[in-house]
C-alpha positions as CSV (number, residue, x, y, z in Angstrom):
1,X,-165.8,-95.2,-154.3
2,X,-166.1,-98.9,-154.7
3,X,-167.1,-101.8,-152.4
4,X,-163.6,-103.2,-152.5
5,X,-161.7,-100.1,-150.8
6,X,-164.6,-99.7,-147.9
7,X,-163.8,-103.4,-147.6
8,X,-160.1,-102.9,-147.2
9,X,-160.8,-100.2,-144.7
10,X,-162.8,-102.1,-142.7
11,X,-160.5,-105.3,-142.7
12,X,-157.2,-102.8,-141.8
13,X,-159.4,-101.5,-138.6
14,X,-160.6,-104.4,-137.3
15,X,-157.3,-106.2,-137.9
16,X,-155.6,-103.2,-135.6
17,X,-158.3,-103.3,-132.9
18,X,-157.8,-107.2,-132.7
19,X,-154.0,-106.3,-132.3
20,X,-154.7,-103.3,-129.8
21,X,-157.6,-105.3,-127.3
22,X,-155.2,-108.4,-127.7
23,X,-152.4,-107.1,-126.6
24,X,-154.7,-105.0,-123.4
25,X,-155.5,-108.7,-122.0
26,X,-153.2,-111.1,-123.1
27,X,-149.9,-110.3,-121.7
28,X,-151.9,-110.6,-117.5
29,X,-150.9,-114.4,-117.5
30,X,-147.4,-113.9,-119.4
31,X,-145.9,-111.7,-116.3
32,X,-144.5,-114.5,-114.4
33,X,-143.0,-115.9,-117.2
34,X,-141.6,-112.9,-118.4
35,X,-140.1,-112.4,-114.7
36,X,-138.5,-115.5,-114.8
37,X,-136.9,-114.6,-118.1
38,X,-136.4,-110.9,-117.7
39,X,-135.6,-110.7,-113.9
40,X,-137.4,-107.7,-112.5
41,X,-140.0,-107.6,-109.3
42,X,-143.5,-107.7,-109.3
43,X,-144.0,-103.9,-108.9
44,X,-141.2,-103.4,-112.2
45,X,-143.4,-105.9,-114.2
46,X,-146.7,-104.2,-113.8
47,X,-145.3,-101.5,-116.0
48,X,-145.2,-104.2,-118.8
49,X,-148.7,-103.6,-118.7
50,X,-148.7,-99.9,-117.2
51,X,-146.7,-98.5,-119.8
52,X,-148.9,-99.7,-122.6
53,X,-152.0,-98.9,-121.3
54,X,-150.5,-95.3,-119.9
55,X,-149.2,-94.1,-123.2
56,X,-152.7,-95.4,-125.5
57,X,-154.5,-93.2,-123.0
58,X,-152.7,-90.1,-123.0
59,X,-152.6,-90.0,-126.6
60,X,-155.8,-90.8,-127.9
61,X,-157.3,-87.8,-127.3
62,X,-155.0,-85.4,-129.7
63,X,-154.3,-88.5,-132.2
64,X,-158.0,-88.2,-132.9
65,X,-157.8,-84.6,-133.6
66,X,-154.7,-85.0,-136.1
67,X,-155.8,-87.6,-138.1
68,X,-159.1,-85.2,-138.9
69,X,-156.5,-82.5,-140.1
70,X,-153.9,-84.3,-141.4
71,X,-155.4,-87.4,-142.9
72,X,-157.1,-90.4,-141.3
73,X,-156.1,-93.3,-144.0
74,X,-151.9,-91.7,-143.2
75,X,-152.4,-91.6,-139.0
76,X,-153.6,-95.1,-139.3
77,X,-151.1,-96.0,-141.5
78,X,-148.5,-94.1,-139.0
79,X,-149.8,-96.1,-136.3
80,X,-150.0,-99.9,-137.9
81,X,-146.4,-99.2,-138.6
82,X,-145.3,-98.1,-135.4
83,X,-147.9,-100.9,-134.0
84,X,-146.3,-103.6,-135.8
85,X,-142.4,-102.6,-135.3
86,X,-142.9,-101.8,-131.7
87,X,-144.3,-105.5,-131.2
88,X,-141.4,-107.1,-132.9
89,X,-139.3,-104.7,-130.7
90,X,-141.4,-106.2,-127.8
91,X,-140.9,-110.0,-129.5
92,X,-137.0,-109.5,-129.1
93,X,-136.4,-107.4,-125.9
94,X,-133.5,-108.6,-124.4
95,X,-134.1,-106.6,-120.8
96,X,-137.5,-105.6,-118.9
97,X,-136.6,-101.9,-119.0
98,X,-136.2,-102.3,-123.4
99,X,-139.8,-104.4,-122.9
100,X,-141.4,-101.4,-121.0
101,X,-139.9,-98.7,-123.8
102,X,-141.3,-100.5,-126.5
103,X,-144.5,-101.3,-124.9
104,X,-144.6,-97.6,-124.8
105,X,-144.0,-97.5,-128.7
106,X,-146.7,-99.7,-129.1
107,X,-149.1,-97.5,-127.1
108,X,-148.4,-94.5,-128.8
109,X,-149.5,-96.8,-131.9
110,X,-152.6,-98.1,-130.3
111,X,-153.1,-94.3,-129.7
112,X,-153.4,-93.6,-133.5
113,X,-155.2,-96.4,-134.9
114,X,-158.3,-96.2,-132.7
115,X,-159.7,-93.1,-133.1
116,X,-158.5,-92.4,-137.0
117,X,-159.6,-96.2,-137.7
118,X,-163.3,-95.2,-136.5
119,X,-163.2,-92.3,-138.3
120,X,-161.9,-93.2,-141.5
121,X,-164.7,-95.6,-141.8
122,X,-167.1,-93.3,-140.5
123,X,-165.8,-91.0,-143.4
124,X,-165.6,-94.0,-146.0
125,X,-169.5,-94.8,-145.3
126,X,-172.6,-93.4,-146.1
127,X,-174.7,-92.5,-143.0
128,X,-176.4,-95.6,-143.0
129,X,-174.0,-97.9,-143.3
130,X,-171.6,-96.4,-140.6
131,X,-172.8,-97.9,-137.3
132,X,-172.3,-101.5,-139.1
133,X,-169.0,-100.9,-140.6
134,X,-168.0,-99.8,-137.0
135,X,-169.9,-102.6,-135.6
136,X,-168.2,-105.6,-137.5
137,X,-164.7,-103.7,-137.2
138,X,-165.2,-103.7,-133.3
139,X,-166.6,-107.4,-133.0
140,X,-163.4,-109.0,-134.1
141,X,-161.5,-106.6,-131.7
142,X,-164.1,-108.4,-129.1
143,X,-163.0,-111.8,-129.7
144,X,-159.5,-110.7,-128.4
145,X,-161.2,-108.5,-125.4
146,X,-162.4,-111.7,-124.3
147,X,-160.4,-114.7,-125.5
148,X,-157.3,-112.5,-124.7
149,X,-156.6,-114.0,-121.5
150,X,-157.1,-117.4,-122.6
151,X,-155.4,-116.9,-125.9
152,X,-152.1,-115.4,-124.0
153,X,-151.8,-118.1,-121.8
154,X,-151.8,-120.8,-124.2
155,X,-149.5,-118.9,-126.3
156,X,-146.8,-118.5,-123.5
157,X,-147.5,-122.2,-122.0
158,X,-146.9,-123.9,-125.3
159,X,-144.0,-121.7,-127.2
160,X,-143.2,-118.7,-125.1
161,X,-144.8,-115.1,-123.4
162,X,-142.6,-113.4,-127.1
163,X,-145.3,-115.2,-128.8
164,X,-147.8,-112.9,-127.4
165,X,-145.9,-110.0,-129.5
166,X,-145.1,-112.0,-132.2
167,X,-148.3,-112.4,-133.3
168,X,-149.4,-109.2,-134.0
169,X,-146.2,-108.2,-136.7
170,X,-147.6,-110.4,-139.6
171,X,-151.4,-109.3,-138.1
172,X,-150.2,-105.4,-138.6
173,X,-148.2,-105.9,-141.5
174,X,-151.4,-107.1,-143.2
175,X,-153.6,-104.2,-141.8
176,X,-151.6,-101.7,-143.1
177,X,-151.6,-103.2,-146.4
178,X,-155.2,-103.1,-146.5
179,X,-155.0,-99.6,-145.1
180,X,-152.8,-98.7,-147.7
181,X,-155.1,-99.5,-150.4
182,X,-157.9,-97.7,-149.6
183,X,-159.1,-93.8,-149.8
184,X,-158.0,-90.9,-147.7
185,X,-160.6,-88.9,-145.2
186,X,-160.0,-85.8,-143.7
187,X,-161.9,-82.6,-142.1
188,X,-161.6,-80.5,-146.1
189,X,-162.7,-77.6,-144.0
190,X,-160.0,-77.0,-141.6
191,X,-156.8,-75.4,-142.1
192,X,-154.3,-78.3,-141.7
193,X,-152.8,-76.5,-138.1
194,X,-152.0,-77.7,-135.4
195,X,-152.6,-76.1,-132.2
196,X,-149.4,-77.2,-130.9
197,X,-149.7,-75.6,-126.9
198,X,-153.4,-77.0,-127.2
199,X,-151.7,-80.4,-127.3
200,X,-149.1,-80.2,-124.6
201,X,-151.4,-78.7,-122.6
202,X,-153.9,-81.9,-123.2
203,X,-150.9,-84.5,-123.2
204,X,-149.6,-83.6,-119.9
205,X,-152.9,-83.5,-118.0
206,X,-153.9,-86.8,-119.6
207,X,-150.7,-88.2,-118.6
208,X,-150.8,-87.1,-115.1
209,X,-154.1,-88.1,-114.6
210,X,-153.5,-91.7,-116.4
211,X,-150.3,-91.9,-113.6
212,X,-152.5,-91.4,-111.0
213,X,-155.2,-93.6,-111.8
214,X,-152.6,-96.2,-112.6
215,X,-150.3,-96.4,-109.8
216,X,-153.3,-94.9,-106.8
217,X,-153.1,-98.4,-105.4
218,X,-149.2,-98.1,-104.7
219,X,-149.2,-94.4,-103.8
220,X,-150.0,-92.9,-100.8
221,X,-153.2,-91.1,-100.3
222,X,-151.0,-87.5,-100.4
223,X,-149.1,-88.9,-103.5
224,X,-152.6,-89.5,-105.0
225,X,-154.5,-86.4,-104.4
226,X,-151.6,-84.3,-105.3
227,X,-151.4,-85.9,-109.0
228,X,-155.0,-85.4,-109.0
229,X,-154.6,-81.9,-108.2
230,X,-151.7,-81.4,-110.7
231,X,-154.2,-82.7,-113.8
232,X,-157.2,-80.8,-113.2
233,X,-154.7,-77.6,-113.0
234,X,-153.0,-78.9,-116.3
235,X,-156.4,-79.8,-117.6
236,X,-157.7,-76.4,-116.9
237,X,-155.1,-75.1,-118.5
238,X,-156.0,-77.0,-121.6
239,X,-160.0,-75.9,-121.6
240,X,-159.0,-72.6,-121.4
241,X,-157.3,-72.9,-124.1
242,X,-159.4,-74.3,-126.2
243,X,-161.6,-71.6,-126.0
244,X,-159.1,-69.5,-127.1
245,X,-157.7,-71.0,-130.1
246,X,-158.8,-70.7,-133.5
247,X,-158.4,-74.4,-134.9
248,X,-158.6,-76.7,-131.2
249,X,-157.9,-80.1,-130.8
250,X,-161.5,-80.0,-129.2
251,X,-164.5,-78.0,-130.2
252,X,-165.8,-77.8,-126.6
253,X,-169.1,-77.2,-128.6
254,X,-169.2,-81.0,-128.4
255,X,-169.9,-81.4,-124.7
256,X,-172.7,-80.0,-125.2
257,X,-174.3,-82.7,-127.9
258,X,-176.2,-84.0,-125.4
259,X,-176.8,-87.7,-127.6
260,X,-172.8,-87.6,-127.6
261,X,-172.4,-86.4,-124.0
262,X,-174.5,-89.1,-122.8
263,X,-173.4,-91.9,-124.7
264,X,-169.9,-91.3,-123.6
265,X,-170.6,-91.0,-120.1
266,X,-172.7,-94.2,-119.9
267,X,-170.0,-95.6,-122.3
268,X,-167.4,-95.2,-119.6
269,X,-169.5,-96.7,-117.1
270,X,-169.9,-99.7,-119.3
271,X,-166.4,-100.1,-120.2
272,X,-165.4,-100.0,-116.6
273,X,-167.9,-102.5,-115.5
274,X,-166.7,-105.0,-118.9
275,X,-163.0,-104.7,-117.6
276,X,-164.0,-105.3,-113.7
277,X,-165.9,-108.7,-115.2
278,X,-163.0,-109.5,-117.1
279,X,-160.9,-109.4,-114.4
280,X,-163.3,-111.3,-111.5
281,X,-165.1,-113.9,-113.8
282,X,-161.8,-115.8,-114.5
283,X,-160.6,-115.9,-110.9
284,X,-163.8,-116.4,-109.3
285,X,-164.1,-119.8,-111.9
286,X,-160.9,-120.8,-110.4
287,X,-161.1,-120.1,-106.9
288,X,-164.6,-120.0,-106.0
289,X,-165.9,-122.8,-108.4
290,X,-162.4,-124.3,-108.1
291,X,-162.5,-125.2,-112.2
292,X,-158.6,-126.0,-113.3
293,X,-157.3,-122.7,-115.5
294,X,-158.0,-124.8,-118.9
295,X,-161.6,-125.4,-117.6
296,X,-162.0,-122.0,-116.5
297,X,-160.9,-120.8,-119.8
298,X,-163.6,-123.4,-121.5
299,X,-166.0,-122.3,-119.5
300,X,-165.2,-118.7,-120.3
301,X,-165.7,-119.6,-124.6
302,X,-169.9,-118.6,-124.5
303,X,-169.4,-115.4,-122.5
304,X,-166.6,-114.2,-124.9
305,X,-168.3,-115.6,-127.9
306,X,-171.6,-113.5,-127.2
307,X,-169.4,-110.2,-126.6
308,X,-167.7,-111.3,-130.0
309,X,-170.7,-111.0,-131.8
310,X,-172.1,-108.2,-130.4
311,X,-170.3,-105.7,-131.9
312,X,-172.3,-106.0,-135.7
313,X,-175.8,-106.0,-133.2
314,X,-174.8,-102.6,-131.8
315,X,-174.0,-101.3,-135.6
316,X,-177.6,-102.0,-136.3
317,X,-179.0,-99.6,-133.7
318,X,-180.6,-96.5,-135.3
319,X,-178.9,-93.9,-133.7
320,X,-182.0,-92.0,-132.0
321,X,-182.7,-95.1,-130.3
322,X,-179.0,-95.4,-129.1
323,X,-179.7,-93.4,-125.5
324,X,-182.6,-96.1,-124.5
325,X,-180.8,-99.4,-125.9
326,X,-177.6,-98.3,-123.6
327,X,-179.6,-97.6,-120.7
328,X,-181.2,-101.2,-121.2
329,X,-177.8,-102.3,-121.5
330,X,-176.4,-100.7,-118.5
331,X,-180.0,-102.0,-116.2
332,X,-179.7,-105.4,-117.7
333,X,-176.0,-105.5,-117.0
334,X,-176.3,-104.4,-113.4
335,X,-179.0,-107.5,-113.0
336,X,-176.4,-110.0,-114.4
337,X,-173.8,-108.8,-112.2
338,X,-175.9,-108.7,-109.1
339,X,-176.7,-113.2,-109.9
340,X,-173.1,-113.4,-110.5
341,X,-172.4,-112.2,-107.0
342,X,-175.1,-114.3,-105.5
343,X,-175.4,-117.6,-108.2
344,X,-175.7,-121.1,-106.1
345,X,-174.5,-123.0,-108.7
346,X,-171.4,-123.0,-111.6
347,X,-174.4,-123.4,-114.2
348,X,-176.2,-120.1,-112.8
349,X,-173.0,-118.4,-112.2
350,X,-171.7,-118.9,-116.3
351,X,-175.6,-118.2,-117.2
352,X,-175.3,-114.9,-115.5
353,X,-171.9,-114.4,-117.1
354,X,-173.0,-115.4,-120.7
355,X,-176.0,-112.6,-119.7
356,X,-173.4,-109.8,-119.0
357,X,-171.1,-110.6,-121.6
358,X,-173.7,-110.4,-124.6
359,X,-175.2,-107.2,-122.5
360,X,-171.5,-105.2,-121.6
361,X,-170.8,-106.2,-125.3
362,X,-173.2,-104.6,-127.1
363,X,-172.6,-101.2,-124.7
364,X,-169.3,-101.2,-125.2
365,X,-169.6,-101.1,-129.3
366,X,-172.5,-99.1,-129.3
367,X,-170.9,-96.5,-127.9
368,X,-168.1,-96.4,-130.3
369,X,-170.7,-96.9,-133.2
370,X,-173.3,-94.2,-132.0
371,X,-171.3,-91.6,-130.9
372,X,-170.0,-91.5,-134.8
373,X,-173.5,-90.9,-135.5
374,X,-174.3,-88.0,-133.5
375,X,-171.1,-85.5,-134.5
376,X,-170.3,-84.0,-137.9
377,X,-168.5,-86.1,-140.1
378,X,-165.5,-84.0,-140.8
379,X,-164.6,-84.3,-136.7
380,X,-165.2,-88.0,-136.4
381,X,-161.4,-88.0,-135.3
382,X,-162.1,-86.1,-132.5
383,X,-165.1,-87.1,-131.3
384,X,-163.7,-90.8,-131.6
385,X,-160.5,-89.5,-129.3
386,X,-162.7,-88.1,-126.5
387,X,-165.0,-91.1,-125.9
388,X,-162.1,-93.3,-126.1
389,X,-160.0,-91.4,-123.9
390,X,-163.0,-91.1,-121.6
391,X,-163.8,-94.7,-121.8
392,X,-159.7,-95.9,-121.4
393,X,-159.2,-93.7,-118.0
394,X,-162.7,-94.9,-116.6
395,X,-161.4,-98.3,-117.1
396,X,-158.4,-97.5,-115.7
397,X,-159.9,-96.1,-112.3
398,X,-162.1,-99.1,-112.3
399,X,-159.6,-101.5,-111.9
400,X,-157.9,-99.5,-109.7
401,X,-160.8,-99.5,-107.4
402,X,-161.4,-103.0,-107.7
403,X,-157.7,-104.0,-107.4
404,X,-157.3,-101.8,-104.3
405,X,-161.1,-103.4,-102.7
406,X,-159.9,-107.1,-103.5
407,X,-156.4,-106.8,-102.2
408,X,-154.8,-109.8,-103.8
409,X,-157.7,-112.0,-101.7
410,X,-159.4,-114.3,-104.8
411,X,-162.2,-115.2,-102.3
412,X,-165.8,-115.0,-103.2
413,X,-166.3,-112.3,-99.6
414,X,-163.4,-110.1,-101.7
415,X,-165.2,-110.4,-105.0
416,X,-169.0,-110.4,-104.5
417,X,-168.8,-107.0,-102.8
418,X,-166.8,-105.7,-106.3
419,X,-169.5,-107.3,-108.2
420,X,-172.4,-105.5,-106.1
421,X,-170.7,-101.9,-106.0
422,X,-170.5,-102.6,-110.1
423,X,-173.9,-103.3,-110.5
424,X,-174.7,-100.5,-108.1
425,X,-172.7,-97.9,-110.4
426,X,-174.2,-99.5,-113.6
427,X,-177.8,-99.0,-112.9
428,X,-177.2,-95.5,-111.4
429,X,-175.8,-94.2,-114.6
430,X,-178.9,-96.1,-116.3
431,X,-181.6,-94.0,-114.5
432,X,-179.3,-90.9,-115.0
433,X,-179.1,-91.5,-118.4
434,X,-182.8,-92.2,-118.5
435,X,-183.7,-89.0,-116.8
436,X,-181.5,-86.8,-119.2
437,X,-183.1,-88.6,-122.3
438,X,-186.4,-87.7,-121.2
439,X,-185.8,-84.0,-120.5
440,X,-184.7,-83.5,-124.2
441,X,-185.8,-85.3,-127.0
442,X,-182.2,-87.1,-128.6
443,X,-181.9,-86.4,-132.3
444,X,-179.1,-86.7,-134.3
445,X,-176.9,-83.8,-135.1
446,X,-177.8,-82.0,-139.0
447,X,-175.0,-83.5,-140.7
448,X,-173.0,-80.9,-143.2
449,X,-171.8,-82.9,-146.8
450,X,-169.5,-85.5,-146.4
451,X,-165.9,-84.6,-147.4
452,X,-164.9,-85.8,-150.3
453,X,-162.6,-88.5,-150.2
454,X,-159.7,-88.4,-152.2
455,X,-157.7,-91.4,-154.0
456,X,-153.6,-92.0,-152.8
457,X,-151.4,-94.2,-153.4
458,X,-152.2,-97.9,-153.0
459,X,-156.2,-97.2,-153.8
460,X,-157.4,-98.9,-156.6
461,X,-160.3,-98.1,-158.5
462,X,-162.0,-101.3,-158.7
């Protein structure tokens, strides 16, 4: 395999990750314009971003699965495509209710390139060379985690909020060239089957549970712990099984890699606390510091640069050492967040902020970069579709939380206690993790042979 089709491989994922984390943050300053434009209450255009985010996290889990049986380089491919037509769907919508549908397309997309991007790299790369693959493929998808905002807003104040989508069709039209030109990856031991009542069990349950996470904060608390009820029956449902079936969509075998297990877990955690800083960092800039929203979104440039580049320093990270550099992570994190809460000055405040950028940065990737370390190759797919599923509903309840605490109230007594119960959460799940790690010595899994990759169409033999 040469240099040049790894290289293609890499550009298509981190060209769809830009598009997927882009299109997760940029579209929060674009709903008033696209209520002005598309009519439709407040409530109807929250499911501009609901529907988007619902749909990438109730997929991911069995889009992981399929792309090990049925090809990684073609479910990426399937998902740039649908990606890049759902945006332009998005770009011309002439009614909120066609916006939310294709925002949904575009989900079910985002769904598919994530976890068959990681693995097809992880499958394209020799062991050693997989964390920084992964690493630089996720650092540019952190430039539009944290310029997002910024990036979105400009877009909509100087052309329009169809801008936003507009972007990403010649983006995923050139990913999915690349893709197409490199090398296919798949699990060569597994019967190409589909365990198809394995994956409506696992597609309702995720969907009720995303629901419920989602909409908690409008719900009533009966409404809320019904739903919640509902997806552990249907999730149940889907363990069991799993243990029954002879080809699953999850070898339940893999909760008990205990590298994986805790990665993922402390992954979440970090994922939920990056997404809780996204959201308060901005406002507090404005409201508390009282900077004007261009100055907020200058001031914002070092914190989202250091997350940018933190991506290819998590793909360095040997993976035994993984555990112990995320629970410095999470500890150094929770410090960062607890002098953001309490910072006397704008200086100490973005010092603090530059601190837990470059710190939830490096979590965030590393998790996505050493769980592909710890699994057999051939299941990269799934193992990719469970942490990100894990990591997307975490999120997801973490907003929630911090939506429901704040209560539309921008002031620095709403948001320092959000700040504090983050930090609190974050250094919890570092001494957990700590504790686990020392109780069993973390090793990397015995990796079987690599499958071998075979050429398609489009990959050239440079």
């Amino acid at each position: 395999m040469t240099v040049a089709v790894r290289r293609r491989a890499l550009w298509a994922v981190a060209a769809g990750v830009f598009c997927i984390q882009f299109d997760s943050f940029a579209l929060n300053l674009a709903l008033p314009a696209i209520g002005r434009d598309l009519g439709g209450a407040e409530a109807d255009l929250q499911w501009v971003l609901s529907a988007y985010l619902l749909a990438t996290g109730t997929l991911m889990l069995t889009a992981g699965r399929l792309g090990d049986l049925l090809g990684r380089r073609r479910l990426l491919l399937c998902g740039l495509t649908l990606f890049t037509a759902a945006s332009l769907g998005c770009a011309l919508a002439p009614s909120l209710p066609l916006l939310v549908a294709a925002r949904v397309a575009q989900g079910a997309g985002a769904a598919m390139i994530m976890p068959a991007g990681l693995a097809l790299l992880t499958g394209l790369h020799p062991p050693g060379r997989r964390g920084r693959a992964i690493g630089w493929a996720l650092g540019l998808g952190g430039v539009a985690t944290a310029g997002g905002p910024l990036l979105g807003g400009l877009l909509t104040e100087t052309f329009s909020w169809r801008a936003v989508f507009w972007l990403n069709v010649p983006l995923g039209a050139l990913a999915a060239r690349w893709a197409a030109g490199t090398m296919e990856s798949r699990d060569e031991a597994a019967e190409a089957r589909i365990d198809w009542p394995g994956l409506l069990w696992a597609t309702a349950a995720l969907g009720v549970l995303a629901l419920a996470v989602d909409r908690a904060p409008a719900w009533t608390p009966p409404a809320t712990a019904a739903a919640a009820l509902l997806a552990a029956v249907l999730l149940t449902g889907f363990l069991r099984r799993q243990k029954r079936a002879g080809n699953p969509l999850v070898d339940l075998g893999l909760l008990r890699n205990r590298p994986y297990t805790v990665l993922t877990i402390t992954g979440a955690v970090a994922n939920t606390a990056t997404v809780v800083f996204l959201f308060v960092v901005p406002l507090s800039l404005q409201h508390r510091w009282h900077l004007p929203a261009g100055g907020a979104g200058a001031a914002f440039l070092a914190p989202a640069a250091v997350m940018a580049v933190s991506g290819p320093v998590a793909g360095r990270v040997r993976p035994h050492a993984a555990p112990a550099v995320m629970c410095a992570c999470l500890a150094a994190s929770a410090a960062a967040l607890a002098v953001l809460a309490a910072a006397p000055t704008p200086a100490w405040y973005l010092a603090a902020a530059t601190v837990a950028g470059a710190v939830l940065g490096t979590a965030n990737a590393l998790t996505l970069t050493a769980t592909q370390s710890v699994i057999r190759a051939e299941r990269a797919g799934e193992a990719s579709g469970v942490t990100k599923t894990a990591i997307t509903l975490a999120a997801g309840l973490g907003v929630a939380c911090a939506g429901a605490a704040m209560n539309g109230d921008t002031a620095p007594s709403a948001t320092t206690p959000v700040l504090y119960a983050t930090a609190s959460v974050c250094v919890t799940a570092a001494l957990v993790a700590a504790v686990s790690s020392r109780r069993a010595r973390l090793k990397p899994v015995r990796r079987r042979p690599a499958p071998t990759c075979s050429a398609h169409d489009g990959a050239s033999k440079e």
